[in-house]
N, C-alpha and C positions, 0 to 999 in steps of 0.2 A: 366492441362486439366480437364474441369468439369466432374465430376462421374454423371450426368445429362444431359437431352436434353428436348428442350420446346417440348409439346403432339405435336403444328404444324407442328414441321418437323419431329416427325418417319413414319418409312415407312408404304405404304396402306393396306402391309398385316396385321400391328397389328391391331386387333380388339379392340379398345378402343376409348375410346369417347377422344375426343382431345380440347375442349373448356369447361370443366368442371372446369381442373385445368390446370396447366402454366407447372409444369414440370414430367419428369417421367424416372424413372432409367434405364441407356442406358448398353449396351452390353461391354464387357471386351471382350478383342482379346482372341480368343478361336478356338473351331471347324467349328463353323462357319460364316461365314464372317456378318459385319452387317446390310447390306441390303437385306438378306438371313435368320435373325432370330430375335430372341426377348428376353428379359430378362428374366430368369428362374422365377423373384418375379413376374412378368406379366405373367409369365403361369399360378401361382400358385393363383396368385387374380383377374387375371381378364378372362382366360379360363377354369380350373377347379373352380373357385370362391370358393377354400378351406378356404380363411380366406377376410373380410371386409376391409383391410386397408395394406399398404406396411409393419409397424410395428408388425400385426399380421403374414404376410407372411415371413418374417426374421427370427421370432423366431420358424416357424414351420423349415424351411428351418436348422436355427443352432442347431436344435434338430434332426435331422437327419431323420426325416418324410420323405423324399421325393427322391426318387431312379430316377435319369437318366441312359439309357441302362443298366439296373441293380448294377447301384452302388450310395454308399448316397452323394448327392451334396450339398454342404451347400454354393456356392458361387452364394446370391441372383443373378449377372449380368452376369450369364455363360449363354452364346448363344445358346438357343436352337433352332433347325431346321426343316425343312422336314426329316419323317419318324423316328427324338428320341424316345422311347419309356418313358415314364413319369409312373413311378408305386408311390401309397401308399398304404403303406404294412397295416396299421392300417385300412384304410375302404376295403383293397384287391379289389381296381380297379385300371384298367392301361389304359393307353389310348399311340396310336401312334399319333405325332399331324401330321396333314394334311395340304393340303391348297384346297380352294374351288374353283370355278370356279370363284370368282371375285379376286381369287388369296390370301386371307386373312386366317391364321390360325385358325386351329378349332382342340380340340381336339377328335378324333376319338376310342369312348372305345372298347378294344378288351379282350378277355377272356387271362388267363393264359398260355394256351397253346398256344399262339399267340403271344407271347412276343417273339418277334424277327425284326431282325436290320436288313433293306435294306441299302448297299451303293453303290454306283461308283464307279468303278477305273476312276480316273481322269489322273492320269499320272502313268507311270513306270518309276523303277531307277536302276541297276544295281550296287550293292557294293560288294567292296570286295571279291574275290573268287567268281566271277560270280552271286551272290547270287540275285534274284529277289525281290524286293520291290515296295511293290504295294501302293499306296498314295490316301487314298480315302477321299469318298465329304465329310465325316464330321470330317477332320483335321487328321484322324490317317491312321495310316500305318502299314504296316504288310509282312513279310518276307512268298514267297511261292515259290510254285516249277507247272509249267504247261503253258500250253498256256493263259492264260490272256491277255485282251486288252482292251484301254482304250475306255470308254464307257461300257462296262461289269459292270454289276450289279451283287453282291456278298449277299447271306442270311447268315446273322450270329446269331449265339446263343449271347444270355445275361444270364449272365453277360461273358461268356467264350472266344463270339469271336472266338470260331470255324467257319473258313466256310465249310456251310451245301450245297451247292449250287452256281451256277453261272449260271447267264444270257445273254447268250451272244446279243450283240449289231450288229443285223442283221435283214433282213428281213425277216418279218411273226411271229418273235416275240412281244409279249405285250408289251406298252410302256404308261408311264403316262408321259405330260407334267408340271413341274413345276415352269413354267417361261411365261412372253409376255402374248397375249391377251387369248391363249388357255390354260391360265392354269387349271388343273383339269381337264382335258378331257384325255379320256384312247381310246387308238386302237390299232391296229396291224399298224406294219411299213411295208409302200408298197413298199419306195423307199426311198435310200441313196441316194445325190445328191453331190458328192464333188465336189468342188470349187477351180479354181486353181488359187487363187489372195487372195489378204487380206481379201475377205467376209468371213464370217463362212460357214460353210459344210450346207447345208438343209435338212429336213426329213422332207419325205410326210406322213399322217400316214389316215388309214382309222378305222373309229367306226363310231359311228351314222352320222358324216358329214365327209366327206375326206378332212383335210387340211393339210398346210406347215407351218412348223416351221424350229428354227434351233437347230442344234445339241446340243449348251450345254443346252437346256430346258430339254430334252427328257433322261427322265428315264428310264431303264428297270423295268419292275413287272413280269414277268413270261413269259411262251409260250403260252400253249391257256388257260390257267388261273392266275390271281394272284396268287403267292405264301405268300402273306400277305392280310390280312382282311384292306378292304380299306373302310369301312364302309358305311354309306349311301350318297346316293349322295350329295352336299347342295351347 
């Protein structure tokens, strides 16, 4: 299998010019899936623009420059997703990356004290000695104890992975979509709509326009504020 893919076929959210050159380094099975993220050398060259060329971005990367969710990643094709947090420690900026309303990643800089990890619970597991595990949207998992349910959004500390928080997936709480035509759009959820057949579940959600989406887009971010700096809008 090619370590490559031609610029035509990645997906619309990477921001990169696709008719310049012919090919560009594609995603390793990782946290998260690859129509969901981007190559960490394409964060590092072509969204933060830390270095001019893939050669330059490799050897910042295997020098240990560059902190994902606070730890140093040196594997240029680790899939990076909504809400990773991206620090280098040598110029002390971080940024959470985002996506924008035409759905395309952007990094979003936030301060130090802001350095924190939204996830999903996507599914529960139950092992051994009743023990609860939780399985969340950016490939990892984690052993807890309480009412969790899927769709619940978790705040974690970086690098420790404490969680500080939970949001639960109800109504009148905050929700960002990051999926379909409304991506980037934040409101409050007015209505769970479940579905008794193969369709997916729908949520109605209300902010500046009232619309429908369906459930796996919709994010939690808080109750009547984000609990993370979601940056400007774009």
């Amino acid at each position: 299998m090619s370590r490559h893919q031609k610029r035509v076929t990645v997906p619309v959210s990477w921001p990169i010019a696709r008719k310049t050159k012919k090919w560009v380094a594609k995603t390793s099975p990782g946290p998260h899936s690859a129509g969901q993220s981007m190559p960490l050398l394409t964060v590092v060259r072509d969204l933060l623009k830390l270095t001019d060329n893939a050669r330059e971005a490799k050897r910042v990367l295997y020098e240990g420059k560059v902190l994902v969710d606070g730890h140093v990643q040196k594997d240029y094709k680790l899939p990076v997703g909504i809400f990773d947090v991206i620090s280098v420690p040598l110029t002390n900026q971080q940024y959470r990356i985002m996506k924008d309303v035409r759905g395309m990643f952007y990094p979003s800089p936030i301060e130090s004290s802001d350095s924190k990890k939204l996830v999903r619970i996507e599914n529960k597991t139950f092992l051994k000695g009743n023990r609860l595990q939780l399985n969340l949207s950016d490939g990892s998992n984690r052993l807890a104890e309480g009412d969790f349910k899927a769709g619940d959004s978790l705040l974690l500390s970086i690098p420790e992975r404490t969680i500080e928080e939970r949001i639960e997936f109800k109504v009148g709480n905050l929700a960002m979509v990051v999926g379909g035509k409304h991506t980037g759009q934040t409101g409050k959820i007015k209505e769970i709509i479940k579905v008794k057949s193969s369709q997916p579940n729908r949520v109605i959600i209300s902010g500046n326009e009232e619309f429908e989406t369906i459930e796996e887009y919709v994010f939690m971010i808080g109750r009547e504020a984000p609990l993370i700096s979601l940056g400007a809008v774009r």
